[in-house]
Backbone bond lengths (Angstrom), bond angles and torsions (degrees), N, CA, C in turn:
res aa  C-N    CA-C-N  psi(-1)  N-CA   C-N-CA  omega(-1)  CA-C   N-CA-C  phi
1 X - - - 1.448 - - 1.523 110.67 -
2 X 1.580 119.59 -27.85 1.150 103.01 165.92 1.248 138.86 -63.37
3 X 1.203 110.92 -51.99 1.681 107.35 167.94 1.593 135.04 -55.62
4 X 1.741 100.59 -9.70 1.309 102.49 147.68 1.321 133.72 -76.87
5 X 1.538 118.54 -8.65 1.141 123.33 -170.34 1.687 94.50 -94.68
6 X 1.457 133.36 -48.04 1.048 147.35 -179.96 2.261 107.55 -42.30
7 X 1.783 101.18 -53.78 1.049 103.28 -168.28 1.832 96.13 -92.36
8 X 1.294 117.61 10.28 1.424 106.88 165.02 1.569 97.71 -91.33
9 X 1.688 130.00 -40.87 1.237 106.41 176.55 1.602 131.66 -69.63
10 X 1.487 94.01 -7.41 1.786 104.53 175.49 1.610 91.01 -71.78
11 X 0.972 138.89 -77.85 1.569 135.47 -169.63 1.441 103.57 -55.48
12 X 0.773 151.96 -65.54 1.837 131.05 -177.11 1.438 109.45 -34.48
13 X 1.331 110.29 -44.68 1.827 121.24 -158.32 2.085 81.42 -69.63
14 X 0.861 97.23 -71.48 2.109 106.01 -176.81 1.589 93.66 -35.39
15 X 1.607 135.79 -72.35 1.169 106.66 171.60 1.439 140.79 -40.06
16 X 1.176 105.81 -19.81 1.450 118.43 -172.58 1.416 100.13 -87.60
17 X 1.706 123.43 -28.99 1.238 112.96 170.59 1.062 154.57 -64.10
18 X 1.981 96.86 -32.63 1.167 152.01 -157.05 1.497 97.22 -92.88
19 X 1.485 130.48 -33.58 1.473 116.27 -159.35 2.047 79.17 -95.72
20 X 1.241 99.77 -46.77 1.762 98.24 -177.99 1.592 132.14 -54.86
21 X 1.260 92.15 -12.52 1.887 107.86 167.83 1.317 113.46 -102.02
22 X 1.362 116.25 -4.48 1.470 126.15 -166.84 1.634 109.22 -85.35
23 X 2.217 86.11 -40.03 1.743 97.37 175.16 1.294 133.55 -62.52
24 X 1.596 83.30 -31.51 1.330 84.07 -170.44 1.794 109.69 -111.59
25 X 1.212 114.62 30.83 1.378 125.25 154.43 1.347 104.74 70.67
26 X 1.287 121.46 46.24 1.427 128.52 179.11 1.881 111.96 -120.26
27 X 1.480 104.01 61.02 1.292 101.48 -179.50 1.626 125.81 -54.38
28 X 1.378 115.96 -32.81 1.312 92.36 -172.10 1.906 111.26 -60.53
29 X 1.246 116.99 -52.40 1.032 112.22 -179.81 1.565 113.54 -54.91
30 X 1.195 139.97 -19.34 1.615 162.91 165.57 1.437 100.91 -45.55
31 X 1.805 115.09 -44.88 1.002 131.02 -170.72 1.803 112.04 -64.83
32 X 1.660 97.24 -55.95 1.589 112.19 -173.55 1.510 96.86 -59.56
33 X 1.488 118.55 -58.31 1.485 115.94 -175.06 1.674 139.09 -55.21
34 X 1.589 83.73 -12.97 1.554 111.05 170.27 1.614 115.38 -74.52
35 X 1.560 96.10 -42.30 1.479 114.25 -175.79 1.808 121.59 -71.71
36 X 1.266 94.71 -39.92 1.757 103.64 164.91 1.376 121.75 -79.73
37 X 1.527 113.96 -26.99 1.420 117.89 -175.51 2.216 85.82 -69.81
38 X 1.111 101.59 -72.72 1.508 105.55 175.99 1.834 109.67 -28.29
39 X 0.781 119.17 -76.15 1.636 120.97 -175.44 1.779 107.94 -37.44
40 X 1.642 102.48 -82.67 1.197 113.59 -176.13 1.107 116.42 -52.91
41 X 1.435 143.74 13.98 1.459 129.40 -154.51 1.775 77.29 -144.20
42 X 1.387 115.46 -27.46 1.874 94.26 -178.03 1.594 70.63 -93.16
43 X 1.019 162.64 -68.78 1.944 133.54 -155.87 1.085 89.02 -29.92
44 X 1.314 123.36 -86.28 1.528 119.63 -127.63 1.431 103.38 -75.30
45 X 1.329 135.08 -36.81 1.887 118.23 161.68 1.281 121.82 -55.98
46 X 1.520 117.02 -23.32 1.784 115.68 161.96 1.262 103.11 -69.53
47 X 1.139 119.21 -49.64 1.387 97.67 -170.18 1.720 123.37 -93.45
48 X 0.758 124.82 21.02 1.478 152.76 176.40 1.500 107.26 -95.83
49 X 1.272 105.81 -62.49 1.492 108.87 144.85 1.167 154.30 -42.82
50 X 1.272 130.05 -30.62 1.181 165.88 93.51 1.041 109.21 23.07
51 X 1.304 100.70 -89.93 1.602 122.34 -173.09 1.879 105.49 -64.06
52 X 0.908 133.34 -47.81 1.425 138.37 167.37 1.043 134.23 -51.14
53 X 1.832 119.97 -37.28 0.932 137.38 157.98 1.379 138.34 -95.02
54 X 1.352 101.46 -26.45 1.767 94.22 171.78 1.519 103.05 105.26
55 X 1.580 115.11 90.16 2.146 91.34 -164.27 1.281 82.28 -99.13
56 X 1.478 138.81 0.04 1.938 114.38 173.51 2.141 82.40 119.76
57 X 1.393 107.38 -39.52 1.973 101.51 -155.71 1.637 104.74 -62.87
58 X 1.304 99.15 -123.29 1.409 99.75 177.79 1.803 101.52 -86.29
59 X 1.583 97.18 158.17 1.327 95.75 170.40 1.781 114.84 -103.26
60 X 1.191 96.47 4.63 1.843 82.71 173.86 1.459 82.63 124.25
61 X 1.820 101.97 -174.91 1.720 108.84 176.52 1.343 100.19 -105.37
């Protein structure tokens, strides 16, 4: 559960990047921040999920 908590604060911080490159009209980087907010943010609801539900894998230590 920690590293879901870790890669949920990696995706908040990318939103936070993403709306601030947005202002100031700097898409390519808009682009990357789009791309990590996207990644890290489906980890951490899979695995949030995961952990909540029970996917069958490992159950933890």
């Amino acid at each position: 559960m920690g590293l879901a908590i870790i890669t949920g604060l990696v995706a908040i911080l990318a939103a936070f990047g993403l709306l601030r490159t947005l202002k100031i009209k700097n898409l390519f980087a808009a682009g990357f921040a789009f791309l990590t907010f996207a990644v890290f943010g489906w980890f951490t609801v899979m695995t949030v999920l995961d952990v909540f539900l029970g996917g069958g894998g490992s159950s933890g230590h």
